[in-house]
Biopython code that builds the backbone (N, CA, C, O; Angstrom):
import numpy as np
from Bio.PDB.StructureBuilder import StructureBuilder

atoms = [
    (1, "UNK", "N", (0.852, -1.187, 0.000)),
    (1, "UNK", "CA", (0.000, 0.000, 0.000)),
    (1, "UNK", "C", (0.893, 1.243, 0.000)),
    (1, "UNK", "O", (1.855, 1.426, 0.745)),
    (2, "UNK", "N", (0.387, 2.155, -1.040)),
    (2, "UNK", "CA", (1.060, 3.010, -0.795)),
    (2, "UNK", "C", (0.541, 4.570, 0.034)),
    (2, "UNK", "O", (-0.615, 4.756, 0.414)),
    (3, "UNK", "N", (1.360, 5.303, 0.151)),
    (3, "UNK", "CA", (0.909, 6.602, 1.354)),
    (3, "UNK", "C", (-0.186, 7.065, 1.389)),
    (3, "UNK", "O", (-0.897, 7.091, 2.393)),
    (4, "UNK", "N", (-0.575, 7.648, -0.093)),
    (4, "UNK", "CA", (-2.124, 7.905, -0.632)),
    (4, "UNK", "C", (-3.392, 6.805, -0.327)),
    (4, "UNK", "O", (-4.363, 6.991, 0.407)),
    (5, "UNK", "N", (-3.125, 5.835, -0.976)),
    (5, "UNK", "CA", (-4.319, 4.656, -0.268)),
    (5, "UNK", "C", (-4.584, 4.874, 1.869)),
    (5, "UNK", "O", (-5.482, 5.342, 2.569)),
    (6, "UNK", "N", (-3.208, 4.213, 2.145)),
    (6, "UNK", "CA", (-3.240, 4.733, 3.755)),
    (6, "UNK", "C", (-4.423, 5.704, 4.089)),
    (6, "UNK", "O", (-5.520, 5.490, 4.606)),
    (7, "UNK", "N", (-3.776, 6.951, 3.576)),
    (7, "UNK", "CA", (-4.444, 8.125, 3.504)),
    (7, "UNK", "C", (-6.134, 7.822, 3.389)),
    (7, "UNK", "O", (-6.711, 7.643, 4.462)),
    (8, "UNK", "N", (-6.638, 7.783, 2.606)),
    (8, "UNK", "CA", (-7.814, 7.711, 2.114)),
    (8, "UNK", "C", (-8.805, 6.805, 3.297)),
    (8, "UNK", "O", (-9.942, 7.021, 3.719)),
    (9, "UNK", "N", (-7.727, 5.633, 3.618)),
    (9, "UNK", "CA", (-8.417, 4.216, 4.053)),
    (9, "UNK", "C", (-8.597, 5.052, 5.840)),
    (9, "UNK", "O", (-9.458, 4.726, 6.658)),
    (10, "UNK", "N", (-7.651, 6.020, 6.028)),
    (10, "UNK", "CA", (-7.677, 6.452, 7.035)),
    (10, "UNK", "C", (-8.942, 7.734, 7.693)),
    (10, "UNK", "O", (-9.398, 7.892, 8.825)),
    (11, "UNK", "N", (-9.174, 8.430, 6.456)),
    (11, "UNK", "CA", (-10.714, 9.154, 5.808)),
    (11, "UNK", "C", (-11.799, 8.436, 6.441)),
    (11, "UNK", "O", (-12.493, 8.411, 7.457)),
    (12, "UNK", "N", (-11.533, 7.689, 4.992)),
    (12, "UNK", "CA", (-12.362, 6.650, 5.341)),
    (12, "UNK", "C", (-13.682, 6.638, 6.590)),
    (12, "UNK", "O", (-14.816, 7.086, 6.764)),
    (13, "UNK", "N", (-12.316, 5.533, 7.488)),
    (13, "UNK", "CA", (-12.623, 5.000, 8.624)),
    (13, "UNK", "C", (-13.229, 6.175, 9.721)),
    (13, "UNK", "O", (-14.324, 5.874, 10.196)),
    (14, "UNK", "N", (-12.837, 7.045, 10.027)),
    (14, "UNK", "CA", (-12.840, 8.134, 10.799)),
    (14, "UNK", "C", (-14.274, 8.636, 10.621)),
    (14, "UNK", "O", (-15.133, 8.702, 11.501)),
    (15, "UNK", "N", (-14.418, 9.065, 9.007)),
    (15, "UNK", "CA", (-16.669, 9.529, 8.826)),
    (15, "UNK", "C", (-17.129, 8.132, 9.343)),
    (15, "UNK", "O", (-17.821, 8.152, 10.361)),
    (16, "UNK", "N", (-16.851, 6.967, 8.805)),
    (16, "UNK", "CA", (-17.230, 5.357, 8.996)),
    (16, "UNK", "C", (-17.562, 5.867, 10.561)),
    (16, "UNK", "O", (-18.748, 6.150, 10.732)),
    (17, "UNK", "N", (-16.816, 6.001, 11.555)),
    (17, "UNK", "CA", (-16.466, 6.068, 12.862)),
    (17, "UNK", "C", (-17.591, 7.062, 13.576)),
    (17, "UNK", "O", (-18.187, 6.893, 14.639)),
    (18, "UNK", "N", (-17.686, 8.296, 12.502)),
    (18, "UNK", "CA", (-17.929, 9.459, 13.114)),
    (18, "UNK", "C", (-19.974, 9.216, 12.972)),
    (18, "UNK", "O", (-20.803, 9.687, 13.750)),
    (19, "UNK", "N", (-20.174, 8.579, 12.059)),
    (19, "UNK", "CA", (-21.779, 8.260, 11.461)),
    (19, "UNK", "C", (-22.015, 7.249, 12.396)),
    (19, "UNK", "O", (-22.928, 7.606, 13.141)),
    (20, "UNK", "N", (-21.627, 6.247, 12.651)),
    (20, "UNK", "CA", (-21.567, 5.479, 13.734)),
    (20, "UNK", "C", (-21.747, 5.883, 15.036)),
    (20, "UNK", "O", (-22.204, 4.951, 15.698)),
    (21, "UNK", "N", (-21.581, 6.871, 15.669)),
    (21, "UNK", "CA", (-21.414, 7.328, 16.684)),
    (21, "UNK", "C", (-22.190, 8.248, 17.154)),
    (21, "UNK", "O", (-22.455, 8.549, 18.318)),
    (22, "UNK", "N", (-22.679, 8.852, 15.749)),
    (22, "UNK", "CA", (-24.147, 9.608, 15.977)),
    (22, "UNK", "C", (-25.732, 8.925, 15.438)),
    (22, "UNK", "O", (-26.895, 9.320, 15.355)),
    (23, "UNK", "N", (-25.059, 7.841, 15.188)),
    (23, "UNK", "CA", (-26.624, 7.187, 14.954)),
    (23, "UNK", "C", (-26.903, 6.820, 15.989)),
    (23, "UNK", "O", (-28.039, 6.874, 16.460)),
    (24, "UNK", "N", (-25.642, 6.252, 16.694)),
    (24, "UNK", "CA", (-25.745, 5.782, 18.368)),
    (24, "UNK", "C", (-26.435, 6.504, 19.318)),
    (24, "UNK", "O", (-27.340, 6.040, 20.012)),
    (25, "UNK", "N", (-25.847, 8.100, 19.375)),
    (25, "UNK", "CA", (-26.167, 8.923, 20.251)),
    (25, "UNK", "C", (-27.194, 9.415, 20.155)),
    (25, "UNK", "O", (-27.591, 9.922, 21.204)),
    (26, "UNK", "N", (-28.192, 9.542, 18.856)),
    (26, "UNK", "CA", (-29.117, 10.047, 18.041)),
    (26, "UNK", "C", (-30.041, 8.900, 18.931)),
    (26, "UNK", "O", (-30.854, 9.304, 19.763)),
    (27, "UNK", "N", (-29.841, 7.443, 18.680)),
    (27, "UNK", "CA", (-30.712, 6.699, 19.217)),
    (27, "UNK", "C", (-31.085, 6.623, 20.796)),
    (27, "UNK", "O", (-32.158, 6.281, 21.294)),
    (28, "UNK", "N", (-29.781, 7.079, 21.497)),
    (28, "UNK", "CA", (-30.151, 6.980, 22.967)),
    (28, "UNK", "C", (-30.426, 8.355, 23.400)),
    (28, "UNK", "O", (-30.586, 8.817, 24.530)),
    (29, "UNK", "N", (-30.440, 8.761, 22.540)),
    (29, "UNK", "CA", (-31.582, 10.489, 22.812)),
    (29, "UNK", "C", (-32.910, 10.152, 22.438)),
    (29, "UNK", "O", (-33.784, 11.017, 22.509)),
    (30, "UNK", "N", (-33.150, 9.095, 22.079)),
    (30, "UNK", "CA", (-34.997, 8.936, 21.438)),
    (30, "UNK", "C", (-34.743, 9.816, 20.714)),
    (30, "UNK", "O", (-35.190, 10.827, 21.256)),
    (31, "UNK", "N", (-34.166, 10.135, 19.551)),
    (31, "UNK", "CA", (-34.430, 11.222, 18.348)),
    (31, "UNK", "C", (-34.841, 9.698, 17.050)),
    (31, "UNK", "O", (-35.616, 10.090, 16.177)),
    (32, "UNK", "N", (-34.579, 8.740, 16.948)),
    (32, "UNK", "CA", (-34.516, 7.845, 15.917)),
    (32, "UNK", "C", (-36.080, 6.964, 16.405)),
    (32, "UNK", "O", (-36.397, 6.782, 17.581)),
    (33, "UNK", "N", (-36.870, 6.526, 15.253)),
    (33, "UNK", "CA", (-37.755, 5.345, 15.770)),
    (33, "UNK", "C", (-37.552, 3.939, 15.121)),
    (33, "UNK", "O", (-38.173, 2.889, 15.286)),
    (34, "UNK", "N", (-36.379, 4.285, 14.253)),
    (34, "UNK", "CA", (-36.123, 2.866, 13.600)),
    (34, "UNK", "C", (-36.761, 2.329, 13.051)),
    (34, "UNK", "O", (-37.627, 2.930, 12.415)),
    (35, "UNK", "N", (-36.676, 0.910, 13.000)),
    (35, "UNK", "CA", (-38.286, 0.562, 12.083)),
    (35, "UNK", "C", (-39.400, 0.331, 12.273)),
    (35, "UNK", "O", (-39.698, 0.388, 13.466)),
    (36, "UNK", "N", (-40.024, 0.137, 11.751)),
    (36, "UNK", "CA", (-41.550, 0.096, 12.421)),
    (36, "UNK", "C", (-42.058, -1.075, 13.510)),
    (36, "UNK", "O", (-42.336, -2.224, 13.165)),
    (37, "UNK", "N", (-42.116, -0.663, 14.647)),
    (37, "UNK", "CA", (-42.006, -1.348, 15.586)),
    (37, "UNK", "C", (-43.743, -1.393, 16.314)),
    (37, "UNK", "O", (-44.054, -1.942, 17.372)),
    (38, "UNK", "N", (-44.673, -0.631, 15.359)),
    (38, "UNK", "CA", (-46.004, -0.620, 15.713)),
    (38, "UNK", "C", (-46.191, 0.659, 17.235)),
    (38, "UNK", "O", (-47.085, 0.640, 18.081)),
    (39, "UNK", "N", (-45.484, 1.254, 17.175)),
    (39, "UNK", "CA", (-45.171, 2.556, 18.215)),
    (39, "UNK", "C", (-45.858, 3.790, 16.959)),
    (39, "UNK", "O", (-45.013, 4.497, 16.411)),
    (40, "UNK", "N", (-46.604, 3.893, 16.758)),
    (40, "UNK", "CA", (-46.703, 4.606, 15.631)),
    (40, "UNK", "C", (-46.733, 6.152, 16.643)),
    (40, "UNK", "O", (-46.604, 7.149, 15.933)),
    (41, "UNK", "N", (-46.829, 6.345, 17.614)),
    (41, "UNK", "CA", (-46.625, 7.909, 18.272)),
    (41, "UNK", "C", (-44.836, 8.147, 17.816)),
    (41, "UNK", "O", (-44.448, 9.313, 17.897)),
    (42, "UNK", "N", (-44.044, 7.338, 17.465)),
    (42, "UNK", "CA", (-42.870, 7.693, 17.429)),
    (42, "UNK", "C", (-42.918, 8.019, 15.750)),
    (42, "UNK", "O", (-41.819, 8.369, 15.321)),
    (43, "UNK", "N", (-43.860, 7.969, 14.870)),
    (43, "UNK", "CA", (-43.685, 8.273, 13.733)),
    (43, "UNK", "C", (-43.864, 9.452, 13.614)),
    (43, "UNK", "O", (-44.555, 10.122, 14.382)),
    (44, "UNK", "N", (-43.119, 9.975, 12.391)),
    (44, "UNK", "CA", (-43.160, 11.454, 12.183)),
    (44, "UNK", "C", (-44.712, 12.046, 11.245)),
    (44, "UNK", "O", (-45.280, 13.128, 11.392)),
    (45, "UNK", "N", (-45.032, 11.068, 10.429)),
    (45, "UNK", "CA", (-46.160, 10.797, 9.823)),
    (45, "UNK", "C", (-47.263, 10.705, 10.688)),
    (45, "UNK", "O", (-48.219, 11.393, 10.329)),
    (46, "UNK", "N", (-47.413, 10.070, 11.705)),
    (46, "UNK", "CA", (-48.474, 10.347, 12.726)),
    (46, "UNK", "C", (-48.255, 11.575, 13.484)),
    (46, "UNK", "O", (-49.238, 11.740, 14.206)),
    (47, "UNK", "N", (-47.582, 12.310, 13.607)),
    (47, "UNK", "CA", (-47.421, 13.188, 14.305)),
    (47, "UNK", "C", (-47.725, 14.513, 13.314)),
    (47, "UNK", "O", (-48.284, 15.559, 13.643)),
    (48, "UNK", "N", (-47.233, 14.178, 12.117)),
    (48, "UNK", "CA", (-48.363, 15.512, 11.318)),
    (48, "UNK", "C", (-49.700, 15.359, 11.301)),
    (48, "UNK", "O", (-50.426, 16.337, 11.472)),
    (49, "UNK", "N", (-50.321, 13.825, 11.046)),
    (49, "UNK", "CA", (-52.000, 13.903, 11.180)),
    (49, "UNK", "C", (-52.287, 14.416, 12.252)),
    (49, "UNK", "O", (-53.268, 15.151, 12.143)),
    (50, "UNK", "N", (-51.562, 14.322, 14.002)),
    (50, "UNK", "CA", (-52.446, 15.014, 14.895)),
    (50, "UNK", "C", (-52.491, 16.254, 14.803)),
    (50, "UNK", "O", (-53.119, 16.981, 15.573)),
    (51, "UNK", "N", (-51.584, 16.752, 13.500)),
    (51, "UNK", "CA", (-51.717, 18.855, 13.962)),
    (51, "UNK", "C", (-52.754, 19.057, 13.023)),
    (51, "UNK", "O", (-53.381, 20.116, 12.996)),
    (52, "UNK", "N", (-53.094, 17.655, 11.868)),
    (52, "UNK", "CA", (-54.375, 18.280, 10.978)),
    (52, "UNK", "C", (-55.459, 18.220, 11.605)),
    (52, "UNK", "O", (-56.495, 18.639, 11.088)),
]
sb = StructureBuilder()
sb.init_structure("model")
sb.init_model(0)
sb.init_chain("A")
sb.init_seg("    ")
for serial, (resi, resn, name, xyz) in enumerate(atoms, 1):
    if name == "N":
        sb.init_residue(resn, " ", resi, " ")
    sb.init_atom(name, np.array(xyz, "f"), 0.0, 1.0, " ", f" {name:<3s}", serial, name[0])
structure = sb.get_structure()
């Protein structure tokens, strides 16, 4: 491998790292509802029908 690849693979990893870490934190804030788990108050879609 040369310096440039390194480089890149090192990029990379780090957003890899950094998206990871806020999906995490995102989730243990209750900001995420994931998939449909039949919680439909956690949907964003139910939550516009109650303002209509």
């Amino acid at each position: 491998m040369n310096a440039g690849t390194i480089l890149v693979l090192l990029v990379l990893l780090c957003v890899v790292g950094l998206v990871v870490r806020k999906i995490v934190k995102d989730k243990k804030a209750g900001k995420t509802c994931g998939s449909c788990s039949g919680n439909c108050s956690c949907c964003h879609g139910a939550a516009e029908q109650k303002i209509k």
